[in-house]
N, C-alpha and C positions, 0 to 999 in steps of 0.2 A: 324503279318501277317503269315498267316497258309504255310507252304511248302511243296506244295502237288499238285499235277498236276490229275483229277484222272475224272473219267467214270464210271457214275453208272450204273449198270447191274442188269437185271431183274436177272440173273441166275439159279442154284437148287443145294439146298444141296450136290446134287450127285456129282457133276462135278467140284465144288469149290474147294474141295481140292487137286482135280489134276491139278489143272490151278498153286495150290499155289507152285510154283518153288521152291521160296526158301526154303521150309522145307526140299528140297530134298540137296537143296546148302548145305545147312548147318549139314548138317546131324543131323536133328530135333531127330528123332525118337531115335538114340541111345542116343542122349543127355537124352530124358525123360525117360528113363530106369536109369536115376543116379537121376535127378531132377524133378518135376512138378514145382517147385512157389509156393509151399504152405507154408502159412504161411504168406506170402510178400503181403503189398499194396504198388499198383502202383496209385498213383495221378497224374490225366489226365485235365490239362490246358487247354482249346479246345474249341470246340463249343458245348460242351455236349456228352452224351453215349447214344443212343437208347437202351434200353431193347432187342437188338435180340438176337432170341431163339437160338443161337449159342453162348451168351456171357452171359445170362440173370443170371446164377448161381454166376457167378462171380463180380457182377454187388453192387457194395455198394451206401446208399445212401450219395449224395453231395451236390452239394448245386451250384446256380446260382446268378454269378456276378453281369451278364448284365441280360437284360430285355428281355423274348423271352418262356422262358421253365416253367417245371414244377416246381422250385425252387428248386426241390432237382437234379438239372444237369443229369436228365434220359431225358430230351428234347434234339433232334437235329434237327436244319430245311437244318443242309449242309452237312453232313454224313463223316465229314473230322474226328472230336472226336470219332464216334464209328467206322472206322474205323483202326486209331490207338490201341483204346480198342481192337478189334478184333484181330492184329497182335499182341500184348503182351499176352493176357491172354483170348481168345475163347476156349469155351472148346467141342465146335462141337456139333454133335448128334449124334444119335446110329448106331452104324454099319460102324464107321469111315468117317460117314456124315457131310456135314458142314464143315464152318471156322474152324481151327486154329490154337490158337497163340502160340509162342516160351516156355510162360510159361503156361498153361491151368488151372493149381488151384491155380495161384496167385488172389487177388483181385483188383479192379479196383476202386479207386475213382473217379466218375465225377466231375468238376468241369468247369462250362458254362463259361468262361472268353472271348470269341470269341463272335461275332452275325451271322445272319444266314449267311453274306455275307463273312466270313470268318475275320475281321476286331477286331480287339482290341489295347487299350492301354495299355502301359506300367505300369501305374499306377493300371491298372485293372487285368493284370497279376502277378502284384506284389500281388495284393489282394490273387488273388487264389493262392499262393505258400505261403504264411501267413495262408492261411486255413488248406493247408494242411500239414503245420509243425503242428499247433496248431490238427490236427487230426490223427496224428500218422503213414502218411505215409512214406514207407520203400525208395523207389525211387519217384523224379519226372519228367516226362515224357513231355516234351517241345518240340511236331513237331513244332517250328514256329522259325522265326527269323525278327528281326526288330533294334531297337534303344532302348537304356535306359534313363532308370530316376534314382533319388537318392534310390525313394521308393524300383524299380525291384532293382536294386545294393544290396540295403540292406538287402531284402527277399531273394535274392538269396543266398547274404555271410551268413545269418540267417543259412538258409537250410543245406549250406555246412558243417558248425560250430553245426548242430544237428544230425550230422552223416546220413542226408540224399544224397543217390546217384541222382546228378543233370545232367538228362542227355538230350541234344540240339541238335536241328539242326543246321547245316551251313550255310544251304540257299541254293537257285537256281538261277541258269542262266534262264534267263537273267535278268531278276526281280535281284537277289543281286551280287554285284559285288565283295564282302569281307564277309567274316567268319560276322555272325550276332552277335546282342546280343540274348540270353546270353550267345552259345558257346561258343563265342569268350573271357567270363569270367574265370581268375584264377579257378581252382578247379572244373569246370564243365567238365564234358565229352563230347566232338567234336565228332559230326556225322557226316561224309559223305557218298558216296556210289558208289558202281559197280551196271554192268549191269549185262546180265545172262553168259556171257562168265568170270565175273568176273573182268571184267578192269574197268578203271574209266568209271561212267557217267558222261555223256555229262552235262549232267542239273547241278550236284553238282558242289559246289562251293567250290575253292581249299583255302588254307593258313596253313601259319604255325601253329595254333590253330587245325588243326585236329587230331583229339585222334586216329580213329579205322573208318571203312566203315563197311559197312553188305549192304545187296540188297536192290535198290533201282529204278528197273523198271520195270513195268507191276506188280504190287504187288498187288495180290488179297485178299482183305479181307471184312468184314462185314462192310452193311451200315443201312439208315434209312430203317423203314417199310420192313424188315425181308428180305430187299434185300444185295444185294452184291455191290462191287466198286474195280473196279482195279485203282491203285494209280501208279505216279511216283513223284520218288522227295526223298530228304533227310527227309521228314518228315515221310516218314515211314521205309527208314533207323533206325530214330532213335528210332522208335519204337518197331524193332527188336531189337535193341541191348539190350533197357531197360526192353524187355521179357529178352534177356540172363541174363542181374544182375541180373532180378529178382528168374532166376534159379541158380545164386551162393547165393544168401543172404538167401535163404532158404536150402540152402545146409549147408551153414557154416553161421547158424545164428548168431555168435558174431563177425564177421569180420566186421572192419569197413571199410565207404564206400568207403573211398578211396583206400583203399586193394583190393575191388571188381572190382574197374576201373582200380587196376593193372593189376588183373588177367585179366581178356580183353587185354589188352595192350600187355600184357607178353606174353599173347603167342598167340596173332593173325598172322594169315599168313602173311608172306612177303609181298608187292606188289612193282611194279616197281621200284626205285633205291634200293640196298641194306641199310636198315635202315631207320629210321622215314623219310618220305618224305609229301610232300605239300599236294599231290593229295589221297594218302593212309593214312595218319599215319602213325602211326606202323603196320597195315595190315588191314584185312578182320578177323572178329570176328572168333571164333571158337568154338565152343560152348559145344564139348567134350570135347577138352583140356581144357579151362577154368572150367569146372566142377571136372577135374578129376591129371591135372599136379601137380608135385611138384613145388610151387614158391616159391621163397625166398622171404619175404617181403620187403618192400619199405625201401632202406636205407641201405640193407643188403650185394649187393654184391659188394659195395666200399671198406668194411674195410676183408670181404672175401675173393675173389676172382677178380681178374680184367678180363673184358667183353673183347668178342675177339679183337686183335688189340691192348690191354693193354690199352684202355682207362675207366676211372673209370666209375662209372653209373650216378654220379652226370656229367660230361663231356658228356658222352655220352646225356642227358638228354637235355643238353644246346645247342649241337653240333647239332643232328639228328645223332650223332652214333649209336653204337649198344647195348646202355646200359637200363634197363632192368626198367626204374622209367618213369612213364607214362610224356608224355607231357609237359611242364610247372609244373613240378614237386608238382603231385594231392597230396600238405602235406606229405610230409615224416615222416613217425611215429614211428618211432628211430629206433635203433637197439636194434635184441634179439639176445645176446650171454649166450650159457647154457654152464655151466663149461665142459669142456672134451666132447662136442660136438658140430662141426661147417659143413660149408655146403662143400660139396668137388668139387660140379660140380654149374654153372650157367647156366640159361637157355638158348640156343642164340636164335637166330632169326632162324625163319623159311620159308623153299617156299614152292609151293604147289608142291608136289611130294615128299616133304622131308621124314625120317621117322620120326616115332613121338620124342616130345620133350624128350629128356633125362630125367632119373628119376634121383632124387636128393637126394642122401645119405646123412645122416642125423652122 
């Protein structure tokens, strides 16, 4: 089940991209002056991609589950998949015309696993994440949340285990009342979301499975037939976020993915109680700091350094302290110690007005 609340809009190129808040939330613009996405495919589980001329460059072909499209997943009859597509990787029109998305030259696999009325199985969704490990995608991008089977179970730990970044929604009020499948899986990335003042939304659904928030109301982006759709809901939360990986894993092409879901993690904003909390995670994404901070890798500031408070990161991890290992501990993948150099400083946590993260001396 797709999570996404949203209103299609005739619109016009011109006006689209001022409607889109969040680029301005997140401070898009400097981020792509370090990143675009290039190089990164994102695999889009959905109802299909529409070809619009705001996304079409970006646009690979996929392939369709269920029964409804072109078979190669460029059909949409519900505009909820190319709408997604659009918040990760539109690359607009000319003259700063048009959608877009967090990463603009990343690519986009479709794949139809949804029907028009938004509705899929478990075992159908399992399909399309089987497709697109066997296709080489870099991230996969799962607006939806429901129930599991052995088949998703198994695709999904596949995915994790092929160093793909697996990133999920949470779900909505009132529709879900707990963290879904598959965020609620070991080793995936938890989406939830703020509104435009950046507090919780209302709609998103809270638990301790969430990783990170990014925006997730009035979210403008590309629909069917070259129109537009404002969205609400964690499904395009997690849409943005999986543009941001998609902007570290072509930045730092050999990092794997659960290093990319640290970075997120590591240095997302604060929100509400100090430290990993229900409602935020570890905070609201950041999409320059993640591009651009010093992080210690996963694993590293246990035998380092102790997080403020003197609690280690593996505690901090387990507790919802302030220790620096994403969530439910995304794989820890050992520590690097280089002779006669170690780390002096860790990163803490941050609020919004803070200044920026400390740099990490090497």
């Amino acid at each position: 089940m797709a999570t996404s609340q949203a209103a299609a809009l005739s619109g016009s190129p011109g006006s689209v991209r001022t409607d889109q808040w969040h680029l301005t939330s997140l401070a898009a613009d400097q981020a792509l002056e370090v990143s675009q996405g290039s190089g990164v495919i994102v695999a889009i589980p959905d109802t299909g991609v529409y070809p619009h001329p705001d996304l079409v460059r970006n646009l690979l072909p996929g392939i369709d589950i269920v029964s409804g499209g072109t078979g190669d997943g460029k059909g949409d009859q519900n505009s909820h998949g190319t709408g997604m597509a659009g918040l990760i990787a539109a690359h607009g029109q000319n003259n700063d015309q048009g959608a877009r998305g967090i990463a603009p030259e990343a690519k986009i696999l479709p794949v139809m696993s949804s029907t028009s009325d938004n509705r899929s199985s478990s075992d159908d969704l399992a399909k399309a994440i089987e497709y697109a490990i066997s296709s080489g995608a870099d991230i996969i991008n799962i607006s939806s949340a429901g129930s599991s089977s052995p088949r998703l179970r198994s695709a999904i730990r596949a995915a994790i285990s092929s160093n793909i970044l697996v990133v999920a929604a949470a779900g909505n009020r009132p529709t879900d009342s707990e963290v879904g499948y598959p965020a609620s899986e070991e080793g995936v990335l938890a989406v939830g979301g703020v509104d435009r003042r950046g507090n919780h939304a209302a709609i998103a659904v809270t638990g301790s499975e969430i990783d990170v928030v990014a925006p997730a109301v009035d979210i403008y982006s590309t629909s069917i037939n070259g129109k537009y759709r404002k969205g609400t809901g964690t499904s395009d939360a997690t849409a943005i976020v999986a543009g941001a990986a998609a902007l570290i894993r072509s930045k730092y092409p050999h990092l794997p993915a659960q290093e990319v879901a640290h970075r997120l993690t590591a240095t997302a904003i604060d929100k509400g109680p100090p430290g990993r909390d229900d409602e935020y995670g570890y905070g609201v994404i950041d999409l320059v700091a993640a591009l651009t901070a010093d992080v210690p890798p996963l694993g590293f500031e246990s035998v380092s350094a102790p997080a403020e408070g003197g609690a280690s990161t593996t505690a901090g991890a387990q507790q919802g302290d302030d220790g620096q290992a994403t969530r439910r501990g995304l794989v820890t993948l050992g520590v690097i110690v280089a002779a006669g150099v170690g780390w002096a400083l860790v990163l803490r946590r941050r609020r919004r007005g803070d200044d920026p993260p400390p740099r990490i001396s090497r």
